[in-house]
Phi, psi and omega in degrees: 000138167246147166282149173216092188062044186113311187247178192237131170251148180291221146254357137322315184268114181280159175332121135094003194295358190305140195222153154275135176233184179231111161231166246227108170222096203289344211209128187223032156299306205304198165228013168204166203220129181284163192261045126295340166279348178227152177221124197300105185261196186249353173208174170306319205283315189285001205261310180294323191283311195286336188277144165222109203292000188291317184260350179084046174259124202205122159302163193212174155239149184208158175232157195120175035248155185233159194269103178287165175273005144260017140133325176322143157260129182227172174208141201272153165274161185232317208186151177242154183277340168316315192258000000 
């Protein structure tokens, strides 16, 4: 496993995997996300234009999805684009 900005990526998760998303956060404490919360967008701009914080939609950089050790496919924040 290698570390990255905190979290360990698995060997499922390739080099360099950071994505722009959109993710579904009720709460914007956590640091990972299972991936039915996020959805992959194709640049930053679209991550911004697609978040809406009224649903709890949030841009995002995100890395994944990686395998949790309950089994779960997940995906790490990396950074929200907001702040």
């Amino acid at each position: 496993m290698e570390e990255k900005s905190g979290f360990f990526l698995d060997s499922e998760t390739s080099r360099g995997a950071e994505q722009s998303a959109v993710v579904y956060a009720p709460r914007r404490g956590r640091g990972r996300f299972q991936a039915n919360c996020v959805r992959l967008m194709q640049s930053d701009a679209e991550a911004v234009h697609e978040a809406d914080a009224g649903r709890h939609l949030y841009a995002a950089r995100v890395v994944g999805p990686s395998k949790s050790s309950e089994g779960f496919k997940m995906f790490y924040l990396v950074r929200w684009l907001d702040e």
